[in-house]
N, CA, C and O atoms as CSV, one atom per row, in Angstrom:
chain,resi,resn,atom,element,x,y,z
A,1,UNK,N,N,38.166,-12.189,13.502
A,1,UNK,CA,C,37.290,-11.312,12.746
A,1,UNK,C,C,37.272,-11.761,11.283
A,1,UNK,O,O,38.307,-12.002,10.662
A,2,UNK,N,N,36.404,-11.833,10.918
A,2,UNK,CA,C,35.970,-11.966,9.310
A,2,UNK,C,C,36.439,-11.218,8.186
A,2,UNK,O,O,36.000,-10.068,8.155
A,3,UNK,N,N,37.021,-11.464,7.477
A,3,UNK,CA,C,37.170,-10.309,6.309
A,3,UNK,C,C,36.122,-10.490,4.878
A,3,UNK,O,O,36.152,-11.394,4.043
A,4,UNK,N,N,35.263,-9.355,4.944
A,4,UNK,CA,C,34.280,-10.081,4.040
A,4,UNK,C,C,34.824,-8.750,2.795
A,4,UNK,O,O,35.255,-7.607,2.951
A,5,UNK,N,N,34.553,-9.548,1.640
A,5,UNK,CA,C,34.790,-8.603,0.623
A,5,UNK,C,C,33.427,-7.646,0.440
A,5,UNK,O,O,32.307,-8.074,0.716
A,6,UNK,N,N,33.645,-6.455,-0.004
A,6,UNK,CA,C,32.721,-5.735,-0.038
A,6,UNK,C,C,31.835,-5.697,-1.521
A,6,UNK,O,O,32.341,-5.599,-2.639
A,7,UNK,N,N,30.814,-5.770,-1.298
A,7,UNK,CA,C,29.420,-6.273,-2.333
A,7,UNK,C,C,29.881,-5.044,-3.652
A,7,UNK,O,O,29.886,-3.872,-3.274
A,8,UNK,N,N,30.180,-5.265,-4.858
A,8,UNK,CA,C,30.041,-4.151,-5.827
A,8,UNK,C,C,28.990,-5.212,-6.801
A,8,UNK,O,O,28.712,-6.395,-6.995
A,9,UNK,N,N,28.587,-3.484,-7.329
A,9,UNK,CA,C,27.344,-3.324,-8.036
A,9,UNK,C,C,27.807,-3.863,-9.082
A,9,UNK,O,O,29.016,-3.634,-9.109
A,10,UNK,N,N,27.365,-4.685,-10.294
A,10,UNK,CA,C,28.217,-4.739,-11.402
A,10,UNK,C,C,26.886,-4.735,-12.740
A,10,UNK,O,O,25.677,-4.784,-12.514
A,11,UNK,N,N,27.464,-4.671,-13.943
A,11,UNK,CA,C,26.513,-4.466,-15.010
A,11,UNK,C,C,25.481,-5.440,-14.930
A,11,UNK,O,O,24.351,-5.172,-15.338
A,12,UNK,N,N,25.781,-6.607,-14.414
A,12,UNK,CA,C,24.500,-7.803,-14.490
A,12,UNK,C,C,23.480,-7.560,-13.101
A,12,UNK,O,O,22.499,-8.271,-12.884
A,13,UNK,N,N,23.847,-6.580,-12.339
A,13,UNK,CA,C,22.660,-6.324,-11.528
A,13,UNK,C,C,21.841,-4.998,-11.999
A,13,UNK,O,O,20.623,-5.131,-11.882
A,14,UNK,N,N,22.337,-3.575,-12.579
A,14,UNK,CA,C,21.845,-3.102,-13.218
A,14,UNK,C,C,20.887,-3.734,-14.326
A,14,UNK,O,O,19.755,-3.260,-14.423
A,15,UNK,N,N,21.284,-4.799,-15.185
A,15,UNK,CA,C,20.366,-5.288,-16.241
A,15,UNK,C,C,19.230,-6.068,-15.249
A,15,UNK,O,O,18.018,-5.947,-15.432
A,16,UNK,N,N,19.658,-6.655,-14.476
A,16,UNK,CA,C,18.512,-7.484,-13.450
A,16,UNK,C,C,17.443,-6.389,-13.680
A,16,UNK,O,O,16.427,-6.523,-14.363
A,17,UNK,N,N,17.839,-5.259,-12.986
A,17,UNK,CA,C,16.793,-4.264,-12.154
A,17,UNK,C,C,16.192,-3.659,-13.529
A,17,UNK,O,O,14.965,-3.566,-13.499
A,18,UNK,N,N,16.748,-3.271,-14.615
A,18,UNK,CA,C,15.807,-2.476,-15.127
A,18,UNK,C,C,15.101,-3.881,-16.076
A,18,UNK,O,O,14.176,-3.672,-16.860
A,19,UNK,N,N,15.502,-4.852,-15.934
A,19,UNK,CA,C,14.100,-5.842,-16.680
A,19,UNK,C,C,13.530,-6.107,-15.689
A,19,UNK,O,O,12.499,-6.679,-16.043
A,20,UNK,N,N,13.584,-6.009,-14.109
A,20,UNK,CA,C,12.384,-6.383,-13.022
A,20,UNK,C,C,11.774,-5.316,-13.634
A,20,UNK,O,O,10.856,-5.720,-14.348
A,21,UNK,N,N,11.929,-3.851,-13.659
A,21,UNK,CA,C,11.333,-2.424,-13.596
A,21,UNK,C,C,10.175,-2.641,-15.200
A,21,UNK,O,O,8.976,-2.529,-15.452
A,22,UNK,N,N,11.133,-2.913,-15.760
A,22,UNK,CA,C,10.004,-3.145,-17.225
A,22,UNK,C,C,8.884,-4.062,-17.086
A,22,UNK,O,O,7.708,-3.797,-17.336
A,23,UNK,N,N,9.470,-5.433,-16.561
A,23,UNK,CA,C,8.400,-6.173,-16.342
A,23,UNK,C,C,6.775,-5.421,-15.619
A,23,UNK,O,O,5.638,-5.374,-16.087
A,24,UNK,N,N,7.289,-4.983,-14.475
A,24,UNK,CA,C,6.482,-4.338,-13.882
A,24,UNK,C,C,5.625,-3.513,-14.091
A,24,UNK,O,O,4.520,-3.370,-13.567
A,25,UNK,N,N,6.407,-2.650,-15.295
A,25,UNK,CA,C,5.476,-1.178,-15.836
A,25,UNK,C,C,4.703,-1.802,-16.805
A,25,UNK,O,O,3.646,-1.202,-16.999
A,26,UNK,N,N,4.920,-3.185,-17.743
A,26,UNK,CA,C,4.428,-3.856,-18.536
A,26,UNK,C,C,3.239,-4.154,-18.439
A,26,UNK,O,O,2.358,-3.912,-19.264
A,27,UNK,N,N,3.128,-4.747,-17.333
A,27,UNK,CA,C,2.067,-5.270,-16.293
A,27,UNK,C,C,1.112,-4.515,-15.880
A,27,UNK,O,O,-0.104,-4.658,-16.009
A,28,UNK,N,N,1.968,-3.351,-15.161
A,28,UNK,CA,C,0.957,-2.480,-15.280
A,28,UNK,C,C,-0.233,-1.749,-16.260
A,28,UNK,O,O,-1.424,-1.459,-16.154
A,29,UNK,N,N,1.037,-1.618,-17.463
A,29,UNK,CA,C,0.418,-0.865,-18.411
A,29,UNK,C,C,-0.759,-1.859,-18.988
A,29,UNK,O,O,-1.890,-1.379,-18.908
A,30,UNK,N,N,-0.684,-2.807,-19.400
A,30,UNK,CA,C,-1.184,-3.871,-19.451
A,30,UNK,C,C,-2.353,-4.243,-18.539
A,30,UNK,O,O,-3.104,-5.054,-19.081
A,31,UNK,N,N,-2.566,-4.033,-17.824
A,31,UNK,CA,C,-3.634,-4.052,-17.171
A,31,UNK,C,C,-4.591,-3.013,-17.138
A,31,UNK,O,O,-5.816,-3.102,-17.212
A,32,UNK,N,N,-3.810,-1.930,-17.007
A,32,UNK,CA,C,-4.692,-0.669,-17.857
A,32,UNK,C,C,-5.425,-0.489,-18.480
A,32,UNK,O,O,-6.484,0.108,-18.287
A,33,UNK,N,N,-4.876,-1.147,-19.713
A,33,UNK,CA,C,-5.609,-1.580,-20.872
A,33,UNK,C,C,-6.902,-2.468,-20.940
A,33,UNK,O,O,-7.978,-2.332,-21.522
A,34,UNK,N,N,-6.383,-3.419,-20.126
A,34,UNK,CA,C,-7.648,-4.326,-20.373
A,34,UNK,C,C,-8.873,-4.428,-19.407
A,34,UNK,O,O,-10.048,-4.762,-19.557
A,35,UNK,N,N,-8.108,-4.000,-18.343
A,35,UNK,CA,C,-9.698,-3.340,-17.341
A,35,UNK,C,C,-10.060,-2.381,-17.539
A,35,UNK,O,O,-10.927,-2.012,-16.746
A,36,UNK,N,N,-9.803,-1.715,-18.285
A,36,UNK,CA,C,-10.600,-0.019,-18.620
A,36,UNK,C,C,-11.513,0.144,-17.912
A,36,UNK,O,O,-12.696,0.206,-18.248
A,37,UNK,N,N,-10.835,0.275,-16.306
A,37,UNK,CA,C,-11.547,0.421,-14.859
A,37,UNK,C,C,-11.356,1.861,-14.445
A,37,UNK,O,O,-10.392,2.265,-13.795
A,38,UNK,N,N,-12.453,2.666,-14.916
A,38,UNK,CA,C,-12.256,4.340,-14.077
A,38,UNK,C,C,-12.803,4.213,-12.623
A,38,UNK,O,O,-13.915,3.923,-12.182
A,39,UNK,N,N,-11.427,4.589,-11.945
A,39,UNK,CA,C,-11.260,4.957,-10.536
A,39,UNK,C,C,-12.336,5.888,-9.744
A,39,UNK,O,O,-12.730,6.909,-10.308
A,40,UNK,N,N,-12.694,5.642,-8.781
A,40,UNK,CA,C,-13.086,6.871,-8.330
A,40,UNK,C,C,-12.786,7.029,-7.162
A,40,UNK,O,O,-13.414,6.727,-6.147
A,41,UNK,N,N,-11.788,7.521,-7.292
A,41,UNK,CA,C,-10.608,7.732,-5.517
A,41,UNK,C,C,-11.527,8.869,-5.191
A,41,UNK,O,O,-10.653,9.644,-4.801
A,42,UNK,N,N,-12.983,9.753,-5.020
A,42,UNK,CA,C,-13.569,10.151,-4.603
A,42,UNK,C,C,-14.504,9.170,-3.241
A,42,UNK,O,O,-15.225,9.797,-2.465
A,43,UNK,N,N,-14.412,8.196,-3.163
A,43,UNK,CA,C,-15.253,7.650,-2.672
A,43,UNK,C,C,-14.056,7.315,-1.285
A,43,UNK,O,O,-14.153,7.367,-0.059
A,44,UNK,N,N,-13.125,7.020,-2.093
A,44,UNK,CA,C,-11.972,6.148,-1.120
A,44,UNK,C,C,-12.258,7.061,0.928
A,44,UNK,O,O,-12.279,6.479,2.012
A,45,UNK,N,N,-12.439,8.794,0.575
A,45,UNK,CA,C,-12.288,9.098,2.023
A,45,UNK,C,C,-13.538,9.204,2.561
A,45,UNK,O,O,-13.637,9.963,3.525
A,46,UNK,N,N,-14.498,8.647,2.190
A,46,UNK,CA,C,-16.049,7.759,2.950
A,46,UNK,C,C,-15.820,7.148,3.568
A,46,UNK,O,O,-16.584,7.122,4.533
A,47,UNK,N,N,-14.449,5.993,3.604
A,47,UNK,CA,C,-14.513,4.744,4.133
A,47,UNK,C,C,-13.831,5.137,5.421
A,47,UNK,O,O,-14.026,4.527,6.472
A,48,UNK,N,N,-12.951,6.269,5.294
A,48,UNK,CA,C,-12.285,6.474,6.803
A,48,UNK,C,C,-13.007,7.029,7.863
A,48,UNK,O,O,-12.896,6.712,9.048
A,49,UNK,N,N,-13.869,8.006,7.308
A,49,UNK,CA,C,-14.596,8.902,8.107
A,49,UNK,C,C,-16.263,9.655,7.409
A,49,UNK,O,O,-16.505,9.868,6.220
A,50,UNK,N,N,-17.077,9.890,8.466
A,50,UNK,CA,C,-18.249,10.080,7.906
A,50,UNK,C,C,-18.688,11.116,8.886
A,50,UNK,O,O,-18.189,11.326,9.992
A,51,UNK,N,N,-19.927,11.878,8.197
A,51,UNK,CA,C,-20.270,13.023,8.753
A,51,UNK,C,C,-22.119,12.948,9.223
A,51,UNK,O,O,-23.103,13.234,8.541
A,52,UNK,N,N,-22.019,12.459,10.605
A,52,UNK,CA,C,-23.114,11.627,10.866
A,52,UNK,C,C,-24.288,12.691,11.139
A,52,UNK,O,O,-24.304,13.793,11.688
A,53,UNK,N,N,-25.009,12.098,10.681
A,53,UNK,CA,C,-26.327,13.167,10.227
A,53,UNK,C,C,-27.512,13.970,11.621
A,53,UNK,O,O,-28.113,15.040,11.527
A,54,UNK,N,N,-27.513,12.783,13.056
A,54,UNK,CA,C,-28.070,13.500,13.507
A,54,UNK,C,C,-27.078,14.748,14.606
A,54,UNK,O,O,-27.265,15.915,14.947
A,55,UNK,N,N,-26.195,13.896,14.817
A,55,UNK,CA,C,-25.401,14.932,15.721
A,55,UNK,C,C,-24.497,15.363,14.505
A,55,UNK,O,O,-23.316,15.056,14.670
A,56,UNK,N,N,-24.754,15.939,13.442
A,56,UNK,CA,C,-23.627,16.772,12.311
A,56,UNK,C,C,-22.176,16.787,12.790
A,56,UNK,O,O,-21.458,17.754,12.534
A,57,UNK,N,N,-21.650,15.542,13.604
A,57,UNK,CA,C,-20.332,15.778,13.861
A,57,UNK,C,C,-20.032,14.520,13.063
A,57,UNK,O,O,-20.807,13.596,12.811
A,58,UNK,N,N,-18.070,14.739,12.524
A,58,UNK,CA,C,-17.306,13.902,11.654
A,58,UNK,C,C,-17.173,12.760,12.885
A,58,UNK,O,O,-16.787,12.940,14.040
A,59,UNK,N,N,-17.672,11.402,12.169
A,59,UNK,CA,C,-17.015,9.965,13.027
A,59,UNK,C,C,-16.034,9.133,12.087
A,59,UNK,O,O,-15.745,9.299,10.902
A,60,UNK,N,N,-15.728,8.433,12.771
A,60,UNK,CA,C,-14.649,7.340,12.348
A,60,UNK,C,C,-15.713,5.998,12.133
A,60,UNK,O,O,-16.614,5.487,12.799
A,61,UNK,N,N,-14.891,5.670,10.448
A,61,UNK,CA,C,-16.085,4.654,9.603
A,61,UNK,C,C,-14.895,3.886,9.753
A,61,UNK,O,O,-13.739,3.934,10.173
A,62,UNK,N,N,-15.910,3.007,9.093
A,62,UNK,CA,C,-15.125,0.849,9.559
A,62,UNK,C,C,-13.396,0.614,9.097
A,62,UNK,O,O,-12.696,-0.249,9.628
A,63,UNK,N,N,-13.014,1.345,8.263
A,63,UNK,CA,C,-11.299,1.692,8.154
A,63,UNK,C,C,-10.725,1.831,9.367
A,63,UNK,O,O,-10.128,0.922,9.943
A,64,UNK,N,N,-10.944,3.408,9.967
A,64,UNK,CA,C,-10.880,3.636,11.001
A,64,UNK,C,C,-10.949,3.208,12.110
A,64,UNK,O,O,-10.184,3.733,12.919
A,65,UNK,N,N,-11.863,2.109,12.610
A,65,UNK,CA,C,-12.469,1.419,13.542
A,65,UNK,C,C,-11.794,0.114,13.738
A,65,UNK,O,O,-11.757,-0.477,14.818
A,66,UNK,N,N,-11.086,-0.440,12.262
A,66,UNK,CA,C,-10.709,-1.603,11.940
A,66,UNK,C,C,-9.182,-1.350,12.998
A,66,UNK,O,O,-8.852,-1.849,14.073
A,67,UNK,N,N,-8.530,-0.362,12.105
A,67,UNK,CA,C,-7.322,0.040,12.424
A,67,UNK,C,C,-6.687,0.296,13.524
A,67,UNK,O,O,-5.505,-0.012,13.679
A,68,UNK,N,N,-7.441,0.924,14.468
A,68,UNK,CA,C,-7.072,0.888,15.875
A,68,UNK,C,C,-7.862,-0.224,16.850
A,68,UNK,O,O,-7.765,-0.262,18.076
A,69,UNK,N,N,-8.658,-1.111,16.022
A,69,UNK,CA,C,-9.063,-2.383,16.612
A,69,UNK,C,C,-7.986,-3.030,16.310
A,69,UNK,O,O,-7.731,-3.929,17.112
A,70,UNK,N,N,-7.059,-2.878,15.221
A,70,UNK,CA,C,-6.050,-4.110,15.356
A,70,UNK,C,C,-4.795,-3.146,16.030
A,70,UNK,O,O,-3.802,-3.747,16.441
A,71,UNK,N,N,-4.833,-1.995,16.116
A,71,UNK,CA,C,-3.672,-1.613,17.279
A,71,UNK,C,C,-3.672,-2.084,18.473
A,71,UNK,O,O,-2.727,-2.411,19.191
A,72,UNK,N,N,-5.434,-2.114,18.754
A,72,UNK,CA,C,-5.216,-2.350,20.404
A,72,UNK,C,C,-5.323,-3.818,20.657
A,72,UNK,O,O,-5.358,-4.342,21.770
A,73,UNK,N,N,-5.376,-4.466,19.424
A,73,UNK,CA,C,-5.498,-6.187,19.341
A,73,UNK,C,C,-3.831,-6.927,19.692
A,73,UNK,O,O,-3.483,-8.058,20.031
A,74,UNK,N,N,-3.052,-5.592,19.400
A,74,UNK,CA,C,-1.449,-6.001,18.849
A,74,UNK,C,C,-0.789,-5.990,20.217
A,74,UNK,O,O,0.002,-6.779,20.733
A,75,UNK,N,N,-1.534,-4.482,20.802
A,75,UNK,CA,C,-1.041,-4.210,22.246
A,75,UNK,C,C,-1.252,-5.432,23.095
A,75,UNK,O,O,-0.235,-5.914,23.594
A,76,UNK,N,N,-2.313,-5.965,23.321
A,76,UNK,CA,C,-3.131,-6.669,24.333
A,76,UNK,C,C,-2.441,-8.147,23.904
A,76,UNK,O,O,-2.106,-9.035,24.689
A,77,UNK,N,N,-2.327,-8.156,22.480
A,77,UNK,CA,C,-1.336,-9.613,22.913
A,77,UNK,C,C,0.516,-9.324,23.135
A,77,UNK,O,O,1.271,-10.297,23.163
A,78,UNK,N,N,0.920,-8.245,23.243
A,78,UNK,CA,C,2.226,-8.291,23.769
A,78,UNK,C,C,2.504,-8.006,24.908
A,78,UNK,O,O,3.569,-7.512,25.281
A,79,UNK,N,N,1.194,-8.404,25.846
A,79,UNK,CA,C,1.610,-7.973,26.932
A,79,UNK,C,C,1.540,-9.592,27.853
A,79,UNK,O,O,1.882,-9.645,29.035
């Protein structure tokens, strides 16, 4: 049997993580800035589902359609 020493955390992985974390928010923030891109996460639940006009019932739009096309794509090759 192996005796492995057990992994401790030490100050130079704390400093790792919070300059990955800065980098990141940097970036973010930073991008913010310069695409001064307003969102419109209103649109985003169109793409899943739609409310089809002659039979007034809710269908499943190309998200939807995609998604369980690649479920049943995943099934059919593990078999």
């Amino acid at each position: 049997m192996l005796n492995k020493k057990p992994l401790k955390f030490t100050f130079i992985d704390m400093a790792v993580i919070i300059v990955i974390i800065a980098v990141i928010s940097l970036f973010f923030s930073r991008m913010n800035q310069v695409l001064a891109y307003k969102w419109e996460w209103g649109a985003i639940p169109s793409y899943f589902f739609f409310l089809d006009p002659v039979t007034g019932k809710l269908k499943a739009n190309i998200l939807i359609i995609g998604f369980f096309t690649t479920i049943k794509l995943s099934i059919w090759s593990t078999l």
